[in-house]
Backbone as CSV, one residue per row, in Angstrom:
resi,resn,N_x,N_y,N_z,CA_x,CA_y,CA_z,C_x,C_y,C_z
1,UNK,83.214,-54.148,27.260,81.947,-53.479,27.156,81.896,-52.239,28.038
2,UNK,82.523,-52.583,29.500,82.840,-51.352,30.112,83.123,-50.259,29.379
3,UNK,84.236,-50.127,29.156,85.027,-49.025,28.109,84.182,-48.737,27.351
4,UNK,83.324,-48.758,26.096,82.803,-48.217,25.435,81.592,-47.989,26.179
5,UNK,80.734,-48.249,27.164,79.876,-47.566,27.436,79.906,-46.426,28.152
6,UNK,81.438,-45.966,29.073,81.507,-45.292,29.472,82.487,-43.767,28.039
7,UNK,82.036,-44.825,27.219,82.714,-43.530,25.996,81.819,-42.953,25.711
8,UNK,80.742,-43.562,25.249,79.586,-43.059,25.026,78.371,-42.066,26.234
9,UNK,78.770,-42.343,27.427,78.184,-41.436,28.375,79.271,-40.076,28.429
10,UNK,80.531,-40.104,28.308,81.707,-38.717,28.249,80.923,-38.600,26.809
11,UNK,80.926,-39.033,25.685,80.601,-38.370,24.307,78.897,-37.610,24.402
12,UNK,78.301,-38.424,24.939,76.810,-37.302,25.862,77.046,-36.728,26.258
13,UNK,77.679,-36.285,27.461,77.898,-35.613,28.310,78.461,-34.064,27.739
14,UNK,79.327,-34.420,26.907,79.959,-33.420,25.654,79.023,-32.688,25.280
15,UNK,78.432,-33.455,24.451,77.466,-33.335,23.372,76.563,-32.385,23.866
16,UNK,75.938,-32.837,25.153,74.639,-32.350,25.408,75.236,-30.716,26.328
17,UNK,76.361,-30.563,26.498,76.611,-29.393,27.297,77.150,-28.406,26.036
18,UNK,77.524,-28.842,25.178,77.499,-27.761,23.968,76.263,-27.331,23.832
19,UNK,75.284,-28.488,23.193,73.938,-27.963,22.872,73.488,-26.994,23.849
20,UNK,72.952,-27.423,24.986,72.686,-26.741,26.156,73.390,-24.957,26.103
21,UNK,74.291,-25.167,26.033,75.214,-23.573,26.280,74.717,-23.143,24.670
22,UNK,74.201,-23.701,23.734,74.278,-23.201,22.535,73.125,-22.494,22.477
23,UNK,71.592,-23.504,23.409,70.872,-23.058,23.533,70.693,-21.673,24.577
24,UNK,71.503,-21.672,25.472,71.144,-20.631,26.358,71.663,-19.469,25.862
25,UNK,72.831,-19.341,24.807,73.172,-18.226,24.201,71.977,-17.947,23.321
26,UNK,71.448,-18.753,22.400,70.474,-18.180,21.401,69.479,-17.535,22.323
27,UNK,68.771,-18.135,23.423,67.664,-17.559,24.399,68.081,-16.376,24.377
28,UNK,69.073,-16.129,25.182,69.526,-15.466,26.250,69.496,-13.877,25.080
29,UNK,70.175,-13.720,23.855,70.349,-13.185,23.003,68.664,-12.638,22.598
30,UNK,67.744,-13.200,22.323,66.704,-13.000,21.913,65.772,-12.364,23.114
31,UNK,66.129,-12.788,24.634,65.839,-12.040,25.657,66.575,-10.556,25.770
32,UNK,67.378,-10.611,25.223,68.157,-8.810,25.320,67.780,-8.254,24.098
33,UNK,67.341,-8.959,23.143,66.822,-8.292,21.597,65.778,-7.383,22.223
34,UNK,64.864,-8.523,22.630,63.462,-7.947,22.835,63.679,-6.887,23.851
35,UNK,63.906,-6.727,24.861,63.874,-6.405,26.023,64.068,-4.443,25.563
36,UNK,65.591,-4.562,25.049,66.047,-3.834,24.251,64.703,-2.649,23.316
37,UNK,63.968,-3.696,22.184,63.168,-3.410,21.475,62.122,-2.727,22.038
38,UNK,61.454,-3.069,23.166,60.551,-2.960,24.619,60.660,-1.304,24.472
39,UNK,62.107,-1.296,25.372,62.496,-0.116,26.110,62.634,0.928,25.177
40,UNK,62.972,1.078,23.477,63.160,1.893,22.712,61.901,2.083,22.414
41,UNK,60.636,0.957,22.142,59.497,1.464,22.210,59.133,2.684,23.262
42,UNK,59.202,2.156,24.289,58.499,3.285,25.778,59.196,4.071,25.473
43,UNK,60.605,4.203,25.121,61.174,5.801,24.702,60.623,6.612,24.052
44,UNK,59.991,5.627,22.792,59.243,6.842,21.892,58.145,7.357,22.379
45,UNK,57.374,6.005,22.598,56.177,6.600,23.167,56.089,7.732,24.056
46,UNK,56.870,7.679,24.879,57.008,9.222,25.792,57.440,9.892,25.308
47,UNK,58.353,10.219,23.925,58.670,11.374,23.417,57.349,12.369,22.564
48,UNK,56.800,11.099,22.301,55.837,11.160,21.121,54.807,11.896,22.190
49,UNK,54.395,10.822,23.490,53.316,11.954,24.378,53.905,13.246,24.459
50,UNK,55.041,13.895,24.604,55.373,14.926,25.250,55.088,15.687,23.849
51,UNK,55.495,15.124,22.765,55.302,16.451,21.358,53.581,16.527,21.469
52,UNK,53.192,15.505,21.489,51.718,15.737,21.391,50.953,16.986,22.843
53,UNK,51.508,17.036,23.509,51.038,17.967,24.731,51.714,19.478,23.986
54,UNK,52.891,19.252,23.742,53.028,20.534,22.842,52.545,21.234,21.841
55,UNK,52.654,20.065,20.455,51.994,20.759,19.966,50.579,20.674,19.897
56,UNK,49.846,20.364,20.708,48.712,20.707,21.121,48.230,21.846,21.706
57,UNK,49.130,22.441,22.556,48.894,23.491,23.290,49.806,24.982,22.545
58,UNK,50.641,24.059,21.535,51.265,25.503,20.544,50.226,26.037,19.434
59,UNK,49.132,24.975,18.869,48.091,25.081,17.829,46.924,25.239,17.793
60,UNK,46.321,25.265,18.810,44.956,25.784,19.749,44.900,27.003,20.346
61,UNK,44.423,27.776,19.410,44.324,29.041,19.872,43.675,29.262,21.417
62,UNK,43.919,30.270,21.923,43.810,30.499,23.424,42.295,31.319,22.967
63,UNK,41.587,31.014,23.364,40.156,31.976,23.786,39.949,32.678,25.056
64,UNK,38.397,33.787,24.717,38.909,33.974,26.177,38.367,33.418,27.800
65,UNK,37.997,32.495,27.136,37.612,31.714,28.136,38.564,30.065,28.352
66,UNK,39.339,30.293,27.888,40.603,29.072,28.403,42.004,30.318,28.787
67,UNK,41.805,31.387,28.564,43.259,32.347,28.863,43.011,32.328,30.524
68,UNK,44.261,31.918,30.843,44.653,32.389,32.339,45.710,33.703,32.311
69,UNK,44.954,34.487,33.364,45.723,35.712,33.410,46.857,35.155,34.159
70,UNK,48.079,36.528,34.867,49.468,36.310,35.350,48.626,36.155,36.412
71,UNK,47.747,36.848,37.211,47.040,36.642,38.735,47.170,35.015,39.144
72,UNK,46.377,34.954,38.134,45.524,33.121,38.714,47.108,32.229,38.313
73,UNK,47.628,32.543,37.140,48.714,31.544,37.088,49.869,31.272,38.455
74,UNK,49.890,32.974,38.846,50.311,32.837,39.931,50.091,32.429,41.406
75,UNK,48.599,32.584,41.488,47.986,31.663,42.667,48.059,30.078,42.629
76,UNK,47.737,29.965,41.303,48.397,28.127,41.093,49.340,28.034,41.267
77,UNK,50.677,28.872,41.162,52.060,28.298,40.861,52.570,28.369,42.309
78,UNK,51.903,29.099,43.218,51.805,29.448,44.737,51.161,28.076,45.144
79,UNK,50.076,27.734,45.088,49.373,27.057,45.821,50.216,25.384,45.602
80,UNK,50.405,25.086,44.207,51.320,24.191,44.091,52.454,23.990,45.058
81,UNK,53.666,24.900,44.818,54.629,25.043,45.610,54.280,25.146,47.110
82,UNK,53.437,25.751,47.568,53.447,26.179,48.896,52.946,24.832,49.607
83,UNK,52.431,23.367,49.302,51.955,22.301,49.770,52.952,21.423,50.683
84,UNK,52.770,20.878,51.275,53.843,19.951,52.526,53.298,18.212,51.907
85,UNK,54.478,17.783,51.759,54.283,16.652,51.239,53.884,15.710,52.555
């Protein structure tokens, strides 16, 4: 009786460490799918914000009350730069 019960705990033991590894590959696989899927999302999405700031600002005509002259652009582009972090 010995003998076969200890066949049957090695034939579990088998058994259940295939399954196990079978399962952690399928997880594991479906965790890098997604993850994957995630990150190509946020790619677009930020590509997609950045066309939208463009062509937003390529198709809106400038009036003259949104035109910045070279003066002021240049006091911003000064005042920016010139700051101490």
């Amino acid at each position: 009786m010995k003998n076969k019960e200890s066949n049957f705990l090695l034939y579990g033991l088998v058994i259940g460490g295939v399954l196990s590894a079978g399962l952690v590959i399928f997880l594991s696989s479906r965790f890098i799918s997604k993850t994957n899927r995630n990150k190509r999302e946020r790619k677009n999405k930020f590509y997609e914000g950045i066309d939208d700031i463009f062509e937003a600002s390529a198709k809106s005509s400038q009036d003259d009350d949104t035109r910045i002259d070279k003066e002021t652009e240049a006091g911003i582009i000064d005042e920016l730069f010139s700051r101490t972090n």
